[in-house]
C-alpha positions as CSV (number, residue, x, y, z in Angstrom):
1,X,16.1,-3.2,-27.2
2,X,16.0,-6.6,-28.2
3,X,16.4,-9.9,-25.9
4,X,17.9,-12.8,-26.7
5,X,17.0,-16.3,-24.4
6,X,18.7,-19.1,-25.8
7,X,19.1,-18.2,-28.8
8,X,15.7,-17.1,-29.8
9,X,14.6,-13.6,-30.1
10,X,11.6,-12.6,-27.6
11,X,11.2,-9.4,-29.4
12,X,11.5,-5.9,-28.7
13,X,10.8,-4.0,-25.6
14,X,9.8,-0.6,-25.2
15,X,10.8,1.1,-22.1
16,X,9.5,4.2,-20.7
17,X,8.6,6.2,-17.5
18,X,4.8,6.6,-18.4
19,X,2.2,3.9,-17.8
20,X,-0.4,4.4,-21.1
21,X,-3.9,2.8,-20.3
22,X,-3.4,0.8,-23.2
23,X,-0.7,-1.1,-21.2
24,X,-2.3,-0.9,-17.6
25,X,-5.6,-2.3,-19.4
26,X,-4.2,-5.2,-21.1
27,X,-1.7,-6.1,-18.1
28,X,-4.8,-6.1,-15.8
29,X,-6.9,-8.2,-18.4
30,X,-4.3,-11.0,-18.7
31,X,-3.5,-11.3,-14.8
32,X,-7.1,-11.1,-14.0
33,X,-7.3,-14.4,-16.9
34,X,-4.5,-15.9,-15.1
35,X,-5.8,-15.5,-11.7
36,X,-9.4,-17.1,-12.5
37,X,-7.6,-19.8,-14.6
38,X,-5.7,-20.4,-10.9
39,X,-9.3,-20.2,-9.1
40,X,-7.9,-16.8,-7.0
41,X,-10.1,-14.0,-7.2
42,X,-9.2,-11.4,-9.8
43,X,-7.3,-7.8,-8.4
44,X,-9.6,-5.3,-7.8
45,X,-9.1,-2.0,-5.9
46,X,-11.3,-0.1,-4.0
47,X,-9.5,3.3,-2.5
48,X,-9.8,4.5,0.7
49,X,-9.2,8.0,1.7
50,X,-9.5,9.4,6.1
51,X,-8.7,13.4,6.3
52,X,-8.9,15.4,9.4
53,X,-9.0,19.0,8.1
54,X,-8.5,22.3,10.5
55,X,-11.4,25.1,10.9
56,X,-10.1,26.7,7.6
57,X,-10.5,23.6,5.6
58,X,-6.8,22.5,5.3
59,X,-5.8,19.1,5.8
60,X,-4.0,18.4,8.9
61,X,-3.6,14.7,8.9
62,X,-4.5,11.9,6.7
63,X,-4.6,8.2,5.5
64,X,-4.3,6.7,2.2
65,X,-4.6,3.5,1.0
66,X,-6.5,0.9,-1.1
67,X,-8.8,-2.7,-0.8
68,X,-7.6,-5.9,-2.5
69,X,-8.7,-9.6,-2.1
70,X,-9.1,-8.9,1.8
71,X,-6.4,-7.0,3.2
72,X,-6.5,-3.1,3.0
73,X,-2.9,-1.7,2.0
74,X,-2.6,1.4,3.4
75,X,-0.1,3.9,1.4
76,X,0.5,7.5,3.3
77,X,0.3,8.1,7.0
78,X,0.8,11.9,7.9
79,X,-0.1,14.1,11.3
80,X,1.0,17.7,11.1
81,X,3.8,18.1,13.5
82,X,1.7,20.2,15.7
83,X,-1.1,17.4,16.1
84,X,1.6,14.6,16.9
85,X,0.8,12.7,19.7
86,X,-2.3,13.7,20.8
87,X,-3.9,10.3,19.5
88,X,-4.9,11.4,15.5
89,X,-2.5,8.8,13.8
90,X,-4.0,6.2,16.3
91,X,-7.7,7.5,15.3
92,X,-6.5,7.6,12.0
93,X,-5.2,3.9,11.7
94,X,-8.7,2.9,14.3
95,X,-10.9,4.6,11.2
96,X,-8.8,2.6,8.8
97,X,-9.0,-1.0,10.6
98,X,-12.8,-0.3,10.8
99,X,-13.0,0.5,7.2
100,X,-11.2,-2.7,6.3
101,X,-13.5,-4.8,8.6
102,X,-16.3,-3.4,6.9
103,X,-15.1,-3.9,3.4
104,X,-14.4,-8.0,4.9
105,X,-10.9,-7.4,4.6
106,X,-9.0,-9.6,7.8
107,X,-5.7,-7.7,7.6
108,X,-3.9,-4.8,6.9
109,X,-0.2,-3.8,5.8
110,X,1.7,-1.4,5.1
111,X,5.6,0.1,4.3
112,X,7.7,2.2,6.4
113,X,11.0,3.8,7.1
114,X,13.2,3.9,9.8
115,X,13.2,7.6,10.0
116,X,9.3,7.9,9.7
117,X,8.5,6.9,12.9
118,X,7.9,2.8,12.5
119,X,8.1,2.7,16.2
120,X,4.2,3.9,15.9
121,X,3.1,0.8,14.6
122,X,3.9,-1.6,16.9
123,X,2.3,0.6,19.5
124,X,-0.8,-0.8,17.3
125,X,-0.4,-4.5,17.4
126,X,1.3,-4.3,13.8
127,X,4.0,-6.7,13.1
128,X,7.3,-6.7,11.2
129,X,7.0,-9.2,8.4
130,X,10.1,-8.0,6.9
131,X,13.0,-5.3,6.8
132,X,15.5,-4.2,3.7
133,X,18.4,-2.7,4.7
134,X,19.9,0.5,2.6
135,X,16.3,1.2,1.2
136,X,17.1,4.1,0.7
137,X,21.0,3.9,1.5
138,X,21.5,4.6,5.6
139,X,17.9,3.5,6.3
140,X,15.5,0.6,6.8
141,X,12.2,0.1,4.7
142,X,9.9,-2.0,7.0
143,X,7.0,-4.0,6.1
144,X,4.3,-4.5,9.3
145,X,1.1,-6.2,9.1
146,X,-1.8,-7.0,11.2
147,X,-4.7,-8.9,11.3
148,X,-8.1,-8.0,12.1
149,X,-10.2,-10.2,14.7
């Protein structure tokens, strides 16, 4: 597809629903130039991964997330139902914050939605820095946040 911005031809664009390391590479070269050529620190990630697993070895609840600059983002929260309030999404979110402390991180964040339970967070000393309505259609996406002491 070609674009046209005022009369000049930017070129051609290829779209696609891959991501080729060829791209992700060269994207992450050229922010990371930007970013030092702005004195900011270049975008690095460091994952972070918290299972509980039952007595057969099967996960049962979890965190995932990731490390950049210094704020841990975490991704997935999940308790199996039958573990649900008895304190592991808490434990879960306490590992987390500890992790990011350690890793000099002085915040976290995080999405939700409003049928996922974003009542939880709060519950945590997480604030709401933003909601978007219909996202998806009938429900709220929320974005929390706190920071670490």
């Amino acid at each position: 597809m070609e674009v046209e911005h005022e009369n000049l031809t930017v070129g051609l664009l290829e779209v696609a629903d891959t991501i080729t390391s060829e791209v992700n590479d060269e994207l992450e070269r050229r922010l990371d130039e930007h970013a030092l050529a702005c004195q900011a620190p270049p975008y690095k990630e460091k994952a972070l991964s918290i299972v509980r697993r039952d007595a057969e070895g099967r996960i049962v609840a979890g965190l995932t997330g990731k490390t950049f600059w210094n704020r841990l983002y975490v991704d997935m929260l999940w308790v199996d139902e039958s573990l649900r309030g008895q304190g592991v999404g808490s434990a879960l979110m306490k590992a987390a914050e500890d992790e990011a402390l350690k890793r000099g991180c002085v915040g976290l964040w995080l999405w939700t939605e409003s049928f996922e339970g974003w009542d939880f967070y709060p519950k945590l000393g997480y604030k709401e820095f933003v909601v978007q309505d219909d996202f998806p259609i009938g429900h709220q996406r929320i974005g929390l946040e706190k920071r670490l002491a």
